[in-house]
Steps between C-alpha positions, in 0.01 A plus 500: 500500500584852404508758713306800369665838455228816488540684200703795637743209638775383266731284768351255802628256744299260692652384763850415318746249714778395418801304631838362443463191300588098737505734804276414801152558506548744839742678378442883403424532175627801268167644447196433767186520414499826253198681386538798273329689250645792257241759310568582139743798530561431867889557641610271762803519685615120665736569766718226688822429646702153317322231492166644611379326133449792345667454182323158539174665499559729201627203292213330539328798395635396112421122555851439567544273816869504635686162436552314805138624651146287463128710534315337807191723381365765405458704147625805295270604301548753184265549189249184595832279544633296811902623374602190743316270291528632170623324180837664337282648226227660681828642768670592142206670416462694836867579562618850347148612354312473842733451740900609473810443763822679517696320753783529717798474366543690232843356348358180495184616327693639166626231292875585456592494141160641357459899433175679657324445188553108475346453844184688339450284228406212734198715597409713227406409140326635211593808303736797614630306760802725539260782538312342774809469704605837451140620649555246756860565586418907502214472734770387766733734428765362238403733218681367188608267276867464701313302706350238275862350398645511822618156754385511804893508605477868354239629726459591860319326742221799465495470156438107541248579716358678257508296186356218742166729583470561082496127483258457744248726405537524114192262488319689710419283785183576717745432826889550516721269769766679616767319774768713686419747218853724612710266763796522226466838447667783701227719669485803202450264223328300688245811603476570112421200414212452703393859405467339115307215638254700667459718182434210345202344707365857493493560176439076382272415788644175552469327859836457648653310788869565626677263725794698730661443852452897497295666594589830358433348144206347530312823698643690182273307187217340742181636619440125718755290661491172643763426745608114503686319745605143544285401196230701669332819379487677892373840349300648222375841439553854301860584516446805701293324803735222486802684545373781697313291761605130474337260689697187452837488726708390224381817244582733823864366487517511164359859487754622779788342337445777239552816668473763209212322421318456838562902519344598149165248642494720853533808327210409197261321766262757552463558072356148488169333629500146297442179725656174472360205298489156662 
């Protein structure tokens, strides 16, 4: 059985576990017991220290299911498809024109000896190819056709960054993946890069979800965040109640760990009167 997403919904889980695969039946799994649902156009900030399963979690979010781990239960649902139980066409068919995933490491995720444009023609076919990967390329800053010949040896880790996002979204997906969106960046690119992404889900309307350890990035591109720990999602709510007044012990550490950021919240709490979601 499916579960049913509303129409303003475009991503659910239903009460997803998951655990390491041979490993005891009372042992803590790396998700527990998740239940989530994302609205068309919706940002969502997941925020966790390591192995709080929240790259897990966002995996699964593209059907992809971590070697080494089994689903005990539970769906994620997309489009009128269980992604868990989908064949390799229908997840062909959903992957990069509904839902799209840059992820972590981004010198693993350019092929070494192919230019910018050869990674393109995976994705994109059809006339004026070249064309469409100039628009793409430009609308995340790397005006020009310099770019389209270029290894990914010969560009910064920003730039990478970059040409990753184009990738993502030249299909237009309905809901971009992002994981540790700027952990190999330093903090200026890093800031301008997620300035581009927002632009983007302004301007696009796609949903997006971004996976960080900080907390600084996510608050930046996310009007909800859902706090996870030990496979557990301990808090959810709009990014300013969350952050301003957190009721979960571990989101209070994690907010006071952040001093620059705890003092921005104190000083902005009386501009805000949004309540948590639970």
């Amino acid at each position: 059985m499916i579960t049913t997403l509303t129409q303003s919904q475009i991503l659910g889980f239903s009460n997803v576990t998951v655990r390491i695969k041979n490993e005891a039946r009372d042992s803590r799994p790396i998700l527990e017991a998740i239940g989530l649902q994302l609205e068309r156009g919706e940002t969502l900030g997941i925020v966790g220290g390591s192995g709080s399963g929240k790259s897990t979690l966002l995996r699964l979010a593209a059907g992809v299911l971590t070697p080494g781990l089994v689903l005990d239960q539970g769906e994620v649902t997309t489009v009128g498809k269980n992604l868990l139980v989908a064949t390799p066409a229908e997840r062909s068919n959903i992957y990069g024109s509904v839902v799209a995933l840059v992820a972590q490491s981004i010198g693993e995720s350019l092929t070494p000896h192919l230019t910018v444009l050869s990674h393109f023609r995976d994705t994109v076919s059809g006339e004026a190819v070249d064309e469409r990967v100039l628009e793409s390329l430009a609308e995340v800053g790397l005006g020009g056709e310099k770019y389209l010949h270029r290894y990914p040896h010969q560009l910064s880790g920003g730039e990478r960054q970059r040409v990753l996002l184009a990738l993502a979204l030249v299909r237009s997906p309905q809901l971009l993946l992002l994981d540790e969106p700027t952990s190999a960046l330093d903090v200026s690119i890093g800031s301008e890069v997620l300035t581009t992404i927002d632009r983007l889900q302004r301007s696009r309307g796609f949903a997006l979800v971004c996976v960080s350890h900080d907390l600084g990035v996510v608050s930046q591109i996310s009007k909800r965040i859902a706090v996870m720990n030990q496979g557990r999602i301990v808090e959810l709510g709009q990014t300013s109640q969350v952050l301003r007044s957190p009721s979960h012990e571990y989101t209070k550490a994690l907010v006071s760990s952040i001093p620059k950021l705890d003092q921005r919240i104190r000083e902005s709490s009386s501009q805000s009167n949004e309540t948590v979601l639970v």
